[in-house]
N, C-alpha and C positions, 0 to 999 in steps of 0.2 A: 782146074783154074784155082780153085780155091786151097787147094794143098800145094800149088807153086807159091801162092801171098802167105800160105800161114810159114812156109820153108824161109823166104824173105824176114817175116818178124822175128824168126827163131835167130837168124843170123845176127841178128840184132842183140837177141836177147843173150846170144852166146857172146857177147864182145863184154866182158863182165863192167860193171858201172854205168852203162849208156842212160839209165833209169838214173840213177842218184846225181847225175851231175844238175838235176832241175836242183835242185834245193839248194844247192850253192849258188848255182847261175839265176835263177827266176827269183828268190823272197828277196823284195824291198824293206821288208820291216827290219831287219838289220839292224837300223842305225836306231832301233828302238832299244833292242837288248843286243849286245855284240857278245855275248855267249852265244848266239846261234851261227856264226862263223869263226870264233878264237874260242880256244879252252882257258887261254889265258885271260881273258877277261871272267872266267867265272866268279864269281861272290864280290865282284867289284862296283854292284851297283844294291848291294845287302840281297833281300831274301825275296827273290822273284819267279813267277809263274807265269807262262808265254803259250797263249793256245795260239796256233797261224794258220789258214788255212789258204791255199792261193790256188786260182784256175786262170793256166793260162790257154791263148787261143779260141777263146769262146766262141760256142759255135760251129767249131770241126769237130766233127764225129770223131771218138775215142782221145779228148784235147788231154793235155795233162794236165794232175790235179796231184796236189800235194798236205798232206793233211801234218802239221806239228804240235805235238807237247813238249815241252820243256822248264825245266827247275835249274835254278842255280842261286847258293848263297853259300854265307860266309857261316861255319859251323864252329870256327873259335877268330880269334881277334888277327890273324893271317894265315888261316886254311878255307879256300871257298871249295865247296864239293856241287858240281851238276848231274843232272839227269836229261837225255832226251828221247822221244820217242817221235820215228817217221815213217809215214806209209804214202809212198810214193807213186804212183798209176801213170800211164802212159797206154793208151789203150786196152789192152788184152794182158800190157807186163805190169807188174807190182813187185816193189824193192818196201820189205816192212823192214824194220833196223833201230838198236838198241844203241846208246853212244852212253858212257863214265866221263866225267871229266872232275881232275885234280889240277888246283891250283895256290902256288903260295905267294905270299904276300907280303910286302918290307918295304919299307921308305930309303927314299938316298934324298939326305936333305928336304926339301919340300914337295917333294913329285914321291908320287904311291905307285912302284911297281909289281907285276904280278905273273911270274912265270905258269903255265897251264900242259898239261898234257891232257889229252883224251882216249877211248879205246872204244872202239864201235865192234858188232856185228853185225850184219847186212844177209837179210837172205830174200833170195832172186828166184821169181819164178813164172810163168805162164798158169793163167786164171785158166781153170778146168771149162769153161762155156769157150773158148778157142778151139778146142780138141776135138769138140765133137760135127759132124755133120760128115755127108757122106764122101769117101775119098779120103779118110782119112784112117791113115792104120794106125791103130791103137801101139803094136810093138814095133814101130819104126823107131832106132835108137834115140835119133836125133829130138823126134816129139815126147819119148819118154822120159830125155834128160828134161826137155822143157818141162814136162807135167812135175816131176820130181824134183825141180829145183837145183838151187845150188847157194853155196854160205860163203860169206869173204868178210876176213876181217881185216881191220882196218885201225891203224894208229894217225893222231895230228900233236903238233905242240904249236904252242901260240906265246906271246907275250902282249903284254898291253900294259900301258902307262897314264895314269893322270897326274896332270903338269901342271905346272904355277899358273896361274891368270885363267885357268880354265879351259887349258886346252886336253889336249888329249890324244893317242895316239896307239896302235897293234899292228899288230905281224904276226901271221899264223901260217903253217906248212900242212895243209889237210893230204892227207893220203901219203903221210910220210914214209909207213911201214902200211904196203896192200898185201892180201895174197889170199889166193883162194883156198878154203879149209880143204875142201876133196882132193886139191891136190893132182886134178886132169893132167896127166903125162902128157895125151896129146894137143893142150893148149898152152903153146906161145905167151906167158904174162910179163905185163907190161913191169919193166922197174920204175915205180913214182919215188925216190927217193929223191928229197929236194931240187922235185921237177914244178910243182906247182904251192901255188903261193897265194895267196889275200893281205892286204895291209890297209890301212885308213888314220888319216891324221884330221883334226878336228878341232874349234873352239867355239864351245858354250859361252856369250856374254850375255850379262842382265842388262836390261835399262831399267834401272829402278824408277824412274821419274813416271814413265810408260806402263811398267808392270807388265814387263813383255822379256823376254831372252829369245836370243837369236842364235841359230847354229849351225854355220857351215862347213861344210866335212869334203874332202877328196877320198874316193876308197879307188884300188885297184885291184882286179882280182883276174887268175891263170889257174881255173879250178879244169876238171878231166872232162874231155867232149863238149867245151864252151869252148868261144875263143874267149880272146881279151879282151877285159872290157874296164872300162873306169868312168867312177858314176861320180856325174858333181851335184853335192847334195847341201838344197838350203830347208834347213826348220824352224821354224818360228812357236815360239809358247807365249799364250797371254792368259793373262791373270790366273798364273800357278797352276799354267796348265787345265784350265778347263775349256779352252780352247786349243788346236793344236793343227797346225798346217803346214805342208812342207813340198817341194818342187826336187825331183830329180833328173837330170838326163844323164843318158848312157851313152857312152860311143863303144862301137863293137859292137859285132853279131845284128849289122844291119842298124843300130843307134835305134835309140828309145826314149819316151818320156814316160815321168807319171809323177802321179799328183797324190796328196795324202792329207786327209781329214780325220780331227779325232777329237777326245776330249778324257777330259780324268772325271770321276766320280770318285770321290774316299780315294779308296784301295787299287780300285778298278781302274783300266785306262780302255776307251777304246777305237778301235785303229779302221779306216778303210783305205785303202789306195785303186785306182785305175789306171794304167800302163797301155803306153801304145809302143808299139812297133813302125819304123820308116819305111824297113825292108816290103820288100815286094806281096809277103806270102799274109801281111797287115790287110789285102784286099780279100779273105779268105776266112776272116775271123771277126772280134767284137773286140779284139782286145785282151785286157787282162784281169783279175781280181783280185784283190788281197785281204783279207780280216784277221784282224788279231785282238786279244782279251788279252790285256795285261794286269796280274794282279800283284802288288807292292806291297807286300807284308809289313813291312817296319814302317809302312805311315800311317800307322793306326792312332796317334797324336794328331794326323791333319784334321 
């Protein structure tokens, strides 16, 4: 019995991506730093540091959980260079993965545009505590690719613009160039070549009377092993952000809500969200988590 379910998660774990599509589809903090879905917005918001951490389905045994690092700034007056690091779990499977991202930078009239590419490595594998227990054969092919792993690399390009009056707007093609490094003859890979997509338009206003800005954004995204989904999102900041509150809902993949609490300190920002699910499988779980530390290098003036 137990070597028919572990045969099951391998099938899974053999469909390459099914593990990385969380991190496109599940982080709400997004609309915090928009370098964690466009390359193209890198170094567009100066010189930043994004720890994120998110557990979704709380509560089900083996829930997933997604752990982020990420860097991105501007390293001359229209070059921004990022970094990210992600280690990804879904029970028994873990996708850790390295991502580059270049981006440049040039005005057309009053709007700041910023084209972005990326280059990821992903490597996939089944955690060694799966493998073992009785019934299971150590030199069965199938459990040895899983034990052994496998590497897929991965290109995105993105744009993104900020606009007169404070709006703002990206478009980013994640998985534009996939392909797995080993190279399996006998697996079928899929062509993501401008199959899947993210985009988000948005305006930041202040009330200065208030001491408050408000900012409502539409994002749509068709990332790999989600459906479609498009999140309308409202944020609110008061008093220069040391308050920070914000409302999403989703439609897609059973429709969602969640709610986001923060505050800045100096440098620091810090973020919590909780997410519910409409879908059926919400009676099964607690929901969602999300934490993020964000730290803003160039407001060391405030």
């Amino acid at each position: 019995m137990k070597k028919y379910l572990l045969y099951t998660i391998l099938s899974l774990f053999l469909c390459v991506g099914q593990v990385q599509a969380q991190q496109y589809g599940g982080n709400q903090h997004y609309k915090m730093d928009y370098h964690l879905i466009n390359p193209g917005a890198t170094g567009m918001a100066g010189q930043v540091i994004m720890l994120n951490y998110v557990s979704r389905w709380n509560a089900f045994p083996g829930n997933p959980q997604t752990f982020t690092g990420a860097y991105n700034g501007l390293v001359s007056s229209n070059i921004g260079l990022g970094a990210m690091v992600v280690s990804d779990n879904l029970g028994s499977l873990n996708m850790t993965s390295g991502q580059l991202s270049y981006a440049y930078q040039f005005d057309i009239e009053e709007s700041r545009l910023s084209i972005g590419l990326s280059t990821g490595y992903e490597r996939y594998r089944l955690q060694a505590s799966a493998l073992l227990g009785n019934g299971i054969d150590p030199g069965d092919p199938i459990i040895d690719q899983a034990a052994k792993g496998y590497d897929v690399f991965d290109a995105a390009f993105g744009v993104h613009a900020e606009l007169p009056e404070g709006f703002f707007a990206g478009v980013s093609l994640p998985n534009l160039i996939r392909t797995r490094v080993d190279s399996d003859p006998d697996l079928d890979q899929e062509s993501t070549l401008f199959k899947y997509f993210s985009g988000y338009v948005g305006l930041r206003k202040a009330l200065e009377e208030y001491n408050f800005d408000f900012e409502p954004s539409l994002a749509v995204r068709k990332v790999r092993n989600t459906p479609f989904m498009v999140d309308f999102n409202l944020l609110g900041y008061y008093a220069d952000e040391q308050l920070i509150g914000g409302f999403t809902y989703t439609l897609g993949g059973g429709n969602a809500a969640n709610v986001l609490l923060g505050t800045r300190i100096n440098l620091m920002t810090i973020l919590y969200s909780y997410g519910v699910s409409f879908s059926n499988f919400q009676t099964y779980n607690n929901g969602s988590h999300e934490i993020s530390i964000r730290f803003d290098l160039q407001r060391g003036g405030d």
